[in-house]
C-alpha positions as CSV (number, residue, x, y, z in Angstrom):
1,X,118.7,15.1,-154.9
2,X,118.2,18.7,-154.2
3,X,118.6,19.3,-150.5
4,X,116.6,21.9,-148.5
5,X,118.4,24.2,-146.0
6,X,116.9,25.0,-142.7
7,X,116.7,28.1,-141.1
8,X,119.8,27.0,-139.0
9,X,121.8,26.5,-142.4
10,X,123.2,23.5,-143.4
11,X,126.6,21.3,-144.2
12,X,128.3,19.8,-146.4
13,X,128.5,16.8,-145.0
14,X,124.4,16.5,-144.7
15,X,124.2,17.2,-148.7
16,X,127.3,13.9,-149.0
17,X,124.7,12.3,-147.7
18,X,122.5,12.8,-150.6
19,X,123.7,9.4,-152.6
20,X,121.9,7.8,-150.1
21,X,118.9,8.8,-150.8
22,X,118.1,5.8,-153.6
23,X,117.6,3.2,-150.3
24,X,113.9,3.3,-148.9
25,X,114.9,3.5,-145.5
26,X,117.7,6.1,-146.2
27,X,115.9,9.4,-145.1
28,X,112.3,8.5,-144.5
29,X,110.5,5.1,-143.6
30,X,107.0,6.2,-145.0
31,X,105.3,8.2,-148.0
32,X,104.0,11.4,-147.2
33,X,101.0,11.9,-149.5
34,X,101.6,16.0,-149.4
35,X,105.1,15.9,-150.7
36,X,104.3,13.6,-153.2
37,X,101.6,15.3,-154.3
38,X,103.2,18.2,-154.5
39,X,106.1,17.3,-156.6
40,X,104.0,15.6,-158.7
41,X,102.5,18.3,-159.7
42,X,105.8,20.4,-159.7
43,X,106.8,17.7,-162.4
44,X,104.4,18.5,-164.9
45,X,104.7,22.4,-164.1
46,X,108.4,22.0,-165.1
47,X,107.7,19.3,-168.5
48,X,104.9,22.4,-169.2
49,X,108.0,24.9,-169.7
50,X,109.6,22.6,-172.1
51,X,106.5,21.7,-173.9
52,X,105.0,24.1,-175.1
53,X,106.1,27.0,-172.6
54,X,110.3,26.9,-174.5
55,X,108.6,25.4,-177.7
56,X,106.8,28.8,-177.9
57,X,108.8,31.2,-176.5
58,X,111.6,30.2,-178.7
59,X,109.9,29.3,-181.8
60,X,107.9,32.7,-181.8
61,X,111.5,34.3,-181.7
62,X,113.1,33.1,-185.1
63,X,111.7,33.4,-188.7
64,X,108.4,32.3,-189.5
65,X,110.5,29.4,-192.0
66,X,112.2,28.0,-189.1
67,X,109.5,27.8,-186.7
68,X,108.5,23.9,-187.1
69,X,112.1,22.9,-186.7
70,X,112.4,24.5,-183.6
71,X,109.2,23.0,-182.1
72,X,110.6,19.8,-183.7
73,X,114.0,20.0,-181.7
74,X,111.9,20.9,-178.2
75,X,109.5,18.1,-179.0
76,X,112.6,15.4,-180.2
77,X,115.3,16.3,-177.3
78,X,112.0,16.1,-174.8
79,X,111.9,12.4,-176.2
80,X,115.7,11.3,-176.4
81,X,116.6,13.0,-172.7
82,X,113.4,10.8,-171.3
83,X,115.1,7.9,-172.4
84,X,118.3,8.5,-171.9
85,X,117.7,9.3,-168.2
86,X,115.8,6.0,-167.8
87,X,119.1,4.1,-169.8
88,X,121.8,5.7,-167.7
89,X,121.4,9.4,-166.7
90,X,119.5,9.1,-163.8
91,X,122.3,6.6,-162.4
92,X,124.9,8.6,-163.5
93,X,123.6,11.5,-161.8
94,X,122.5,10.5,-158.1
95,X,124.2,6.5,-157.3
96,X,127.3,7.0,-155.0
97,X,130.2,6.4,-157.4
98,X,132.6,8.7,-157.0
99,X,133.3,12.5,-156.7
100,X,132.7,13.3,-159.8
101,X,130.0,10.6,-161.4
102,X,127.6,7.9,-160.1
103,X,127.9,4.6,-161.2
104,X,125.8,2.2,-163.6
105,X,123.8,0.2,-160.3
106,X,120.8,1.8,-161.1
107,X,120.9,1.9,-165.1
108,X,117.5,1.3,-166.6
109,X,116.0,2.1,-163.4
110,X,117.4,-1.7,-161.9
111,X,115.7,-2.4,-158.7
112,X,113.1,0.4,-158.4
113,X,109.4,-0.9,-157.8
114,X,106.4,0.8,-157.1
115,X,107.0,0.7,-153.2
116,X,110.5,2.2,-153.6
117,X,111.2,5.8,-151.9
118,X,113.4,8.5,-152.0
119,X,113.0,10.1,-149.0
120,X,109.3,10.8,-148.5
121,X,108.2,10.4,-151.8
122,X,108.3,7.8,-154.4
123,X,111.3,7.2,-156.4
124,X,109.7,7.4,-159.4
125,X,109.0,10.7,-158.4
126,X,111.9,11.7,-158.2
127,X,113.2,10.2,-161.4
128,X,110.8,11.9,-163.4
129,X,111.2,15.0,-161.7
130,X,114.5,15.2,-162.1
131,X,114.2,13.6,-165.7
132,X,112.1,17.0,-166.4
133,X,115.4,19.0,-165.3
134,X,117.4,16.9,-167.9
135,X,114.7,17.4,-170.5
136,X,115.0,21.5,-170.5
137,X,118.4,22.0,-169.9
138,X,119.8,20.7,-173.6
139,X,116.4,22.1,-174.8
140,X,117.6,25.8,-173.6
141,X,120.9,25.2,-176.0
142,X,118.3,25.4,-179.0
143,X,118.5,29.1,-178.8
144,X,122.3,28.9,-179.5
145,X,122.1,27.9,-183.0
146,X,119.0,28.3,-184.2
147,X,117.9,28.5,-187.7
148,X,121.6,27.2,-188.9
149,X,122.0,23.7,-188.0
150,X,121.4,20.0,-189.1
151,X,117.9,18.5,-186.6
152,X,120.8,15.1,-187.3
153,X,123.5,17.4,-185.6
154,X,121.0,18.7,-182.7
155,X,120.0,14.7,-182.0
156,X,123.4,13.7,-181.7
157,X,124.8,16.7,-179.4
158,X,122.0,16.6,-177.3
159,X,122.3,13.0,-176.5
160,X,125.9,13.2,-176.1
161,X,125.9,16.4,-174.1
162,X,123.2,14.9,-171.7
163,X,125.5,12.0,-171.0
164,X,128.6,13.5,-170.8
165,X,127.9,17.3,-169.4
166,X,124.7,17.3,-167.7
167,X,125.0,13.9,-166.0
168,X,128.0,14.4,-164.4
169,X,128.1,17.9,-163.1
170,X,124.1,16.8,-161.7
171,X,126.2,14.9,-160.2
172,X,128.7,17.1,-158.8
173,X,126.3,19.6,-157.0
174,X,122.8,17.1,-156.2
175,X,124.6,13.7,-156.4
176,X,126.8,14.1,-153.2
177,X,129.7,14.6,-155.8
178,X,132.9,17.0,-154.6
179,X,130.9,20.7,-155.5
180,X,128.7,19.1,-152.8
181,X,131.2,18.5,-150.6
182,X,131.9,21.3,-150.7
183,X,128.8,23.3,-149.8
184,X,128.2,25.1,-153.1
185,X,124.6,26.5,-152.9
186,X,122.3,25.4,-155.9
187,X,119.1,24.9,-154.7
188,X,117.4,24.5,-158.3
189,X,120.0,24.8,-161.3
190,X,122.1,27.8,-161.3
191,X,125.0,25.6,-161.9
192,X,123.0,22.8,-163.3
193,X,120.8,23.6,-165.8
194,X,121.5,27.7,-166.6
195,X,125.2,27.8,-166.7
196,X,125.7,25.0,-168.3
197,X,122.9,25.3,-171.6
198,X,124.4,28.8,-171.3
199,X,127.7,28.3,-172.1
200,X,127.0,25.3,-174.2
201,X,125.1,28.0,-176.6
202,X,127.7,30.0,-176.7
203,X,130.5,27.7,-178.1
204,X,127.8,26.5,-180.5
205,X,127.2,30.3,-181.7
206,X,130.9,30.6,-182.0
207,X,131.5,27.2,-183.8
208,X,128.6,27.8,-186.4
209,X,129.4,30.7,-187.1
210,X,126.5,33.4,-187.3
211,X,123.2,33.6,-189.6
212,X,123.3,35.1,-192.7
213,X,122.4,38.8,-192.7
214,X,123.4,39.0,-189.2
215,X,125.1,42.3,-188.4
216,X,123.8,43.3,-192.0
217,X,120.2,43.5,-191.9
218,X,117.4,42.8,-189.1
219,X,116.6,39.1,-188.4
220,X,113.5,40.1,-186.1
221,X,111.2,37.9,-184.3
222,X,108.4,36.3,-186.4
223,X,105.4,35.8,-184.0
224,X,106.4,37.8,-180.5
225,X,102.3,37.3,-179.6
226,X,103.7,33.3,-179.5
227,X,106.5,34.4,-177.7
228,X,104.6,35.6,-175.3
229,X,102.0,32.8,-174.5
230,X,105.3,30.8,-174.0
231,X,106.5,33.5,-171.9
232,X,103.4,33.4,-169.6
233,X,103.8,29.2,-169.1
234,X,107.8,29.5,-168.5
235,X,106.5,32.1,-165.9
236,X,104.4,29.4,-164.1
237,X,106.2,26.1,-164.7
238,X,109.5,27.9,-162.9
239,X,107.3,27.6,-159.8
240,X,107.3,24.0,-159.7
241,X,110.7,24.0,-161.1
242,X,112.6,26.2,-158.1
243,X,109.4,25.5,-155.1
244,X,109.5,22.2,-156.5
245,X,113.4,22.0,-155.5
246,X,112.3,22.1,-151.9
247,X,110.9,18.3,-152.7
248,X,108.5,18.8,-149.7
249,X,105.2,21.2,-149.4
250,X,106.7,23.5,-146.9
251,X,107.4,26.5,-145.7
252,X,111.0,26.5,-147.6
253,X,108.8,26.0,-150.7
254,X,106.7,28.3,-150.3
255,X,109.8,31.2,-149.4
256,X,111.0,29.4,-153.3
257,X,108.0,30.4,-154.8
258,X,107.6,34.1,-153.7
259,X,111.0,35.1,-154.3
260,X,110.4,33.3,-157.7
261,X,107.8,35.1,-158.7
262,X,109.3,38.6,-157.3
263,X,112.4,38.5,-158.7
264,X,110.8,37.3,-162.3
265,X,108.6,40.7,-161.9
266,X,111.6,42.6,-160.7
267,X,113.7,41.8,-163.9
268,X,111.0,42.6,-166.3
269,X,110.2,45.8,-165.1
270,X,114.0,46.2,-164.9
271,X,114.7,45.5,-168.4
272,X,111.4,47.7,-169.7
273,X,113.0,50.6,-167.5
274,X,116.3,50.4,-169.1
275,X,114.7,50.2,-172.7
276,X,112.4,53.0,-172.4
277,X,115.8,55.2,-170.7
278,X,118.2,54.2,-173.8
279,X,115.4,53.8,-176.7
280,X,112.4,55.9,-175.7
281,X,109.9,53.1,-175.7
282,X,110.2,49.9,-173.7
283,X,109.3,46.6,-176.2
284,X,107.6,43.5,-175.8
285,X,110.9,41.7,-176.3
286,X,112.4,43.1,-173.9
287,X,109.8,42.6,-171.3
288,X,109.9,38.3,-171.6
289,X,113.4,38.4,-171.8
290,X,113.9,40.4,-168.5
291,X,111.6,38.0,-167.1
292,X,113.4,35.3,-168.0
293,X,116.5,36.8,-166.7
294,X,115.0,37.4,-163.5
295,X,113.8,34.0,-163.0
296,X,117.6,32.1,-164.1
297,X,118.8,34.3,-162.1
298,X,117.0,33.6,-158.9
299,X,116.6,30.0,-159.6
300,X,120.1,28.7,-157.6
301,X,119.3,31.5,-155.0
302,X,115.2,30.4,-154.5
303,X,116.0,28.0,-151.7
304,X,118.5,30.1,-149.2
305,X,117.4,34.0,-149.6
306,X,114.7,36.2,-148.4
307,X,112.2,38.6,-150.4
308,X,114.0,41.8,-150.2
309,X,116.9,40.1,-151.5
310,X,115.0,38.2,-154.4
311,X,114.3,42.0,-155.5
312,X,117.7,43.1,-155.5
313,X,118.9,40.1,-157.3
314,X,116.1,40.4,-159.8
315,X,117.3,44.1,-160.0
316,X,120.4,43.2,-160.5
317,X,119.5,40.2,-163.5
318,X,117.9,43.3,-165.7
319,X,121.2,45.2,-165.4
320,X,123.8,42.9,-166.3
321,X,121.6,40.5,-168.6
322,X,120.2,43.3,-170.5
323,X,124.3,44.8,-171.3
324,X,125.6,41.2,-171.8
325,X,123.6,40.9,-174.1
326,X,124.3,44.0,-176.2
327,X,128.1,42.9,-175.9
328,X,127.2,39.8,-177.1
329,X,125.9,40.8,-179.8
330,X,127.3,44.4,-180.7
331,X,130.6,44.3,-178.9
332,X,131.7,40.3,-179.9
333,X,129.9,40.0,-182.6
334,X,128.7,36.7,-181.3
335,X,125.4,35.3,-183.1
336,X,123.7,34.1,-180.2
337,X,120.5,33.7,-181.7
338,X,118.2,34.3,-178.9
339,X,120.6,35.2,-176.1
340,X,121.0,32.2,-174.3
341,X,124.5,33.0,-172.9
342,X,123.9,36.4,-172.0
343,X,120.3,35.7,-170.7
344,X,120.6,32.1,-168.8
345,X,124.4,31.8,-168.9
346,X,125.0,35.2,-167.2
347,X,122.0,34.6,-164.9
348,X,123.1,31.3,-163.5
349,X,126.7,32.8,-162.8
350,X,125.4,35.9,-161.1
351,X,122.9,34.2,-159.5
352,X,125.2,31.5,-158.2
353,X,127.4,34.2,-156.9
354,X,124.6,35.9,-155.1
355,X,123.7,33.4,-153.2
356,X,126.7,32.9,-151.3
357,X,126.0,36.4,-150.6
358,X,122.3,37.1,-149.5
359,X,121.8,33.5,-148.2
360,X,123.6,35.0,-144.8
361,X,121.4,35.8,-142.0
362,X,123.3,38.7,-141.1
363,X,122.1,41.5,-143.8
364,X,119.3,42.9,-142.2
365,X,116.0,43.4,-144.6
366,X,118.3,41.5,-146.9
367,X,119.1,38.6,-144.8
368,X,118.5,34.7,-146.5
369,X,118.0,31.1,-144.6
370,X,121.6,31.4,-143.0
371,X,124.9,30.0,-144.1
372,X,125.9,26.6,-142.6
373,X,127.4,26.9,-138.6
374,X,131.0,28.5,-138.9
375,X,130.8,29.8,-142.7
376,X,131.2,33.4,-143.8
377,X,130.1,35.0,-146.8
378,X,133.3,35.3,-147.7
379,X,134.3,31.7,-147.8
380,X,130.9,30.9,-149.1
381,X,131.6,33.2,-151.9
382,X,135.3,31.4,-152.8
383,X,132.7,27.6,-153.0
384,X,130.2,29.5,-155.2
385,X,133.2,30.9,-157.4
386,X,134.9,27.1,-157.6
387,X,131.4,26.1,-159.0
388,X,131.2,28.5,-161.3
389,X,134.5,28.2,-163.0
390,X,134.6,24.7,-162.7
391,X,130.5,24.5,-164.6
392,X,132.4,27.3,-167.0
393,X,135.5,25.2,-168.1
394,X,134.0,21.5,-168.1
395,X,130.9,22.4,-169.9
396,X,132.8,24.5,-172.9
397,X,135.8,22.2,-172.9
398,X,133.5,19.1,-173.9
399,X,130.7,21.0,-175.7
400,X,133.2,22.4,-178.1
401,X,134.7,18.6,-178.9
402,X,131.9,17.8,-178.8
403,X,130.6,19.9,-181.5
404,X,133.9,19.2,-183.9
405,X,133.7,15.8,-183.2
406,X,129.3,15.9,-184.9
407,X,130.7,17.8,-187.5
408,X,133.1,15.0,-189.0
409,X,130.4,12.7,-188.1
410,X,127.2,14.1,-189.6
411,X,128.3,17.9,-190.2
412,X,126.8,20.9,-188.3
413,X,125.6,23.6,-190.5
414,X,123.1,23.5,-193.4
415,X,124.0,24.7,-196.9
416,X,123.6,28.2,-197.4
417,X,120.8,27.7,-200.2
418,X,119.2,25.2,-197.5
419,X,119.4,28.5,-194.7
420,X,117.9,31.0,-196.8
421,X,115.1,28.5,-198.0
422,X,114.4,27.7,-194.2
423,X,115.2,24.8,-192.2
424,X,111.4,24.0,-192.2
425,X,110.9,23.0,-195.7
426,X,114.5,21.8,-195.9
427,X,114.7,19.7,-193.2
428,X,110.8,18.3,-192.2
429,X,109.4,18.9,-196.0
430,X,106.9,21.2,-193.8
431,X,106.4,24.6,-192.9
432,X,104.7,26.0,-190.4
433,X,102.2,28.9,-192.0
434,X,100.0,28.2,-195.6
435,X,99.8,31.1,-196.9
């Protein structure tokens, strides 16, 4: 579960609690029909970013012969995760277990009926909204390799990672697992869902090896008006994704959903501003992707900081996103096709950090919910590092086995004659535009 802070902060040991949340009478003894309303609709907001809102923005964003096979990758990973998380995510993730996964007690959904709650709000609820969470975050690592790799490869790392990355560090941080424990703040997926599809991309850039041409010759966008329609629904879905976090229609949803909305506006305009300094004309591009780096940024912040300090964070996503991702690129020479690491990656790490930092209550115009009774910013700041690192190491170490392990197995990378014909045609005997 995701656990809401209160204005008089919070403990660890409350969020500990959170494994046992899967009894009815754990946290709640009746439904309330305004939460569960609420997240049910937060559910489909955040299903709506993967399909079509990611489908879109990321399939406008490569060539126009390799747009069907990444709609076909959104639309396949949304249908493995789904089951997956039914079959033994969703237990791995949020049964008691141990520190650092749940157990197998509630594989295939064992014991849940149609009475069964989770808190206020039914189970199933949950499941699925939290299914939705598992759904996007492989989905994100798409932009890591894109227009280079087998759809067999994708299948099987996506699966793989879902059970042995995402699972147990959902664990970890929402599960009552030893991040918990420790009080690391991540009220909707800084940790979760950014750092870890981040950094997942980026071993898979730097295992495939980069595009053909890249560094050579352009490899521009080939539909930036679909990029921006997809734009426009990520944009909306994050509301029910980080509001949605607060698993109750309440103020602290509410507070999630301005700063949301203010920190996504803060790191476009951000982004444009720095363009139109260094290039002379802010682009298009540019705009969406300072969005999105405004909103992973905010996203593990949403539930604990205020709306002056959603602005500075946002602020603070344009900078560092928008030079990450020139290093990336120009400096490293790291084909990250559409700048997962430096966008999402980045963003969950600062944004991780910053909300050890404006989560205080001491900061003035700046100040967040409050830390929990007794912490400074200073020791909140060591948890949110811990966190980080420990998301950073876990999620590369396994992706990149991960990764050499598929390609013995199946093999990674297309043919070179299969890249420069297009994975559409190659791979799906489609393509996406008859003309």
């Amino acid at each position: 579960m995701k656990f809401t802070p209160t204005n008089r902060g919070w403990s660890a040991i409350a969020m500990a609690s959170g494994a046992l949340l899967l009894s009815e009478s754990a946290l709640a003894d009746s439904l309330d029909g305004a939460n569960s309303g609420w997240i049910l609709t937060s559910t489909a907001l955040v299903l709506f970013m993967t399909l079509p809102g990611l489908a879109l923005f990321y399939g406008g964003l490569v060539r126009s012969k390799n747009i069907l096979s990444v709609l076909m990758q959104c639309f396949s990973i949304t249908c493995v995760a789904s089951l997956l998380w039914f079959a033994v995510g969703y237990s791995m993730a949020f049964t008691e277990g141990n520190a650092f996964v749940g157990d197998l007690s509630r594989a295939f959904l064992n014991g849940m009926t149609v009475d069964s709650l989770s808190g206020d709000i039914p189970e199933s609820v949950f499941v699925m909204f939290q299914m939705t969470f598992a759904i996007i975050t492989p989905a994100l690592i798409i932009g890591g390799f894109a227009e280079r790799i087998r759809f067999s490869a994708v299948m099987l790392f996506s699966a793989l990672w879902l059970i042995l990355v995402y699972a147990p560090i959902t664990h970890w941080v929402w599960g009552g697992g030893w991040l918990a424990q420790m009080g690391l703040l991540d009220f909707a997926g800084g940790t979760v869902v950014h750092i870890t599809a981040g950094v997942a991309a980026l071993v898979a850039a730097m295992v495939l090896g980069p595009r053909q041409g890249f560094g050579q010759m352009a490899l521009p966008p080939h539909n930036l008006t679909m990029t921006f329609t997809g734009a426009g629904m990520l944009w909306v879905g994050w509301f029910g994704f980080n509001a949605g976090s607060a698993l109750a229609a309440n103020g602290n949803a509410g507070m999630a959903m301005l700063v949301t909305h203010l920190s996504a506006a803060t790191g476009c305009l951000t982004w444009s501003l720095i363009e139109w300094k260094r290039f002379g004309k802010p682009s298009a591009l540019g705009a969406v992707t300072g969005m999105v780096a405004g909103l992973g940024t905010i996203t593990p912040a949403s539930g604990y900081v205020g709306p002056a300090g959603a602005v500075v964070i946002g602020l603070m996503a344009g900078i560092v996103c928008f030079y990450c991702t020139l290093g990336i690129k120009q400096v490293l020479k790291i084909d990250d096709s559409l700048d997962v690491f430096p966008v999402h990656g980045v963003g969950g790490i600062l944004g991780t950090l910053c909300a050890g930092i404006f989560a205080s209550s001491e900061l003035g115009m700046f100040s967040g919910l409050g830390l929990a009774d007794g912490v400074t910013i200073g020791e909140q700041v060591k948890v949110q590092l811990i966190g980080i690192a420990a998301t950073f190491t876990y999620t590369a170490v396994v992706s990149y086995i991960l990764f050499k392990v598929i390609d013995v197995i199946v093999g990674l990378r297309v043919t070179a004659d299969e890249e420069a014909e297009g994975l559409d045609l190659t791979g799906h005997n489609e393509v996406g535009y008859d003309i």
